[in-house]
N, C-alpha and C positions, 0 to 999 in steps of 0.2 A: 294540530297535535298538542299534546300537552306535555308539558315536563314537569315531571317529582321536586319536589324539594332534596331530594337526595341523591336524584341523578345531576344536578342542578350541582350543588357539594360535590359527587365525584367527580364530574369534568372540571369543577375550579381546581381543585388537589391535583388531578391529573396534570392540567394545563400548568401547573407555575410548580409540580414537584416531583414529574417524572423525567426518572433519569436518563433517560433518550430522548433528543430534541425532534423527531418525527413524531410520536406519539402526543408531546404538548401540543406541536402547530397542529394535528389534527385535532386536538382536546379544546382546543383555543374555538376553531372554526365552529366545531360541532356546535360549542357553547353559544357562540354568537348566533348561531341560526334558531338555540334553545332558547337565548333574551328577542328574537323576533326579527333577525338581520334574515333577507331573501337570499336564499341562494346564487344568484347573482353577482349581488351586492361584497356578500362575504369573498365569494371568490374574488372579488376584484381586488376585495383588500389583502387577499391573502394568496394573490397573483396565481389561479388556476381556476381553472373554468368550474359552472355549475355541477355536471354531472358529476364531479369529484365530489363534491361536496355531499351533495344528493348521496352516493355515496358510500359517503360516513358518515351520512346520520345512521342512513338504512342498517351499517353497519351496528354503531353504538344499540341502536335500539334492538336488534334482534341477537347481539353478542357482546355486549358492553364493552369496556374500556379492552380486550382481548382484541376488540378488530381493529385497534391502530398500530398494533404492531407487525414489524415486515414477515410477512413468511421467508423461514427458510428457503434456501434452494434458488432463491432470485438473483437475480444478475447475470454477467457472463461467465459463462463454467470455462476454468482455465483448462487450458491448453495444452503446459507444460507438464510431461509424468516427472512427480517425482519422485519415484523410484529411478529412473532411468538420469534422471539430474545427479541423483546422488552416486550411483556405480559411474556415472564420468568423472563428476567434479572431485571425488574421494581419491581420483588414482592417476596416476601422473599421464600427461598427455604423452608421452613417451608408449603408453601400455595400446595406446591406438593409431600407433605411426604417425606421428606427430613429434618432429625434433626440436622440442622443447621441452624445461624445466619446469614450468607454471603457467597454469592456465590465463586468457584472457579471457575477458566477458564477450569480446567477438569471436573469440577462438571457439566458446563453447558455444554461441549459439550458430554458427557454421558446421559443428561436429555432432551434437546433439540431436537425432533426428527429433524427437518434440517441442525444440526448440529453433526449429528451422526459422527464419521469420521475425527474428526476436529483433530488438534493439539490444545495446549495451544495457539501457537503465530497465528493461525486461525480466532479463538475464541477471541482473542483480535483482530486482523482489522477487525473482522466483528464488533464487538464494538465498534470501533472508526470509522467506516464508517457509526453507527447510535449513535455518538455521547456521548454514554455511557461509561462514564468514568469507568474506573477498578483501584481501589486501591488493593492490598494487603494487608489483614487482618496482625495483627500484635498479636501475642498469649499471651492470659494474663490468669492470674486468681486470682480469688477472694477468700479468704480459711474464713469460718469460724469461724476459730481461731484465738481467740482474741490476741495470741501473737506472730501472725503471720508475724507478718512486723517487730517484735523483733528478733527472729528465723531468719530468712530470709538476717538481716540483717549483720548476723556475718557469712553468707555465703557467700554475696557479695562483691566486692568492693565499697569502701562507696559514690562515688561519683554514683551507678547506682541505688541506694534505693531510694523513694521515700521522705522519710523523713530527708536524707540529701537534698535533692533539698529544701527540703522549709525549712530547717534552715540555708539557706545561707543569 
């Protein structure tokens, strides 16, 4: 096979100045097999077998530097609707017989049927991949009693009662 002097230039450029690091390792390999490294050989340094290699040249040479990039559509297609993420998460677990104030990350993926399955850290990237931010609820209560924050207070230390904070 022979290589151009110019496709020779665009796999360097490619290799050390594109800006997805998939597209360089395969710019890097190609090249190497372009200065006379066997496919093999390459592979081994660049820990994947021959026919991969094989390939991407087959590739570069019939679609140039175009065939090192990922096609769309790859990977695992999620799981999670998120439509059906957002009419839960938007509305109080209250509106689905659920006697609580605030969702949990296991609360909704227990209640959410596309989300059956999920983990806690699931349940939050599919929330941050629709933007809905996830606090953690922090546990309080309110007592009644009227001398409750007196009480309370000789069981804390003083500086985490609420009425030492505002007599400072």
């Amino acid at each position: 096979m022979e290589w151009t002097a110019e496709q020779l230039d665009e796999l360097t450029r490619a290799a050390h100045t594109h800006p997805k690091p998939r597209p360089r390792v395969k710019a890097l390999a190609v090249l190497a097999v372009a200065r006379g490294g066997g496919y093999q050989a390459v592979g081994a340094v660049f820990d994947t077998n021959y026919h991969s290699i094989s390939a991407w040249v087959r590739g570069y040479r019939e679609r140039g530097l175009q065939a090192f990039e990922v096609a769309p559509g790859r990977g695992r297609p999620k799981s999670a609707d998120d439509e059906e993420l957002k009419t839960y998460a938007l509305q109080s677990p209250r509106n689905f017989g659920i006697n609580r104030s605030r969702w949990t990350l296991e609360l909704l993926a227990k209640t959410v049927p596309s989300l059956k399955g999920f983990s806690a850290s699931g349940v939050r990237q599919a929330l941050l991949r629709n933007r809905i931010s996830y606090k953690r609820g922090q546990p309080w209560m309110l007592s009644p009693d009227p001398a409750y924050e007196k009480k309370s207070s000789r069981l804390a230390p003083p500086w985490s009662t609420p009425s030492a904070a505002r007599s400072r």
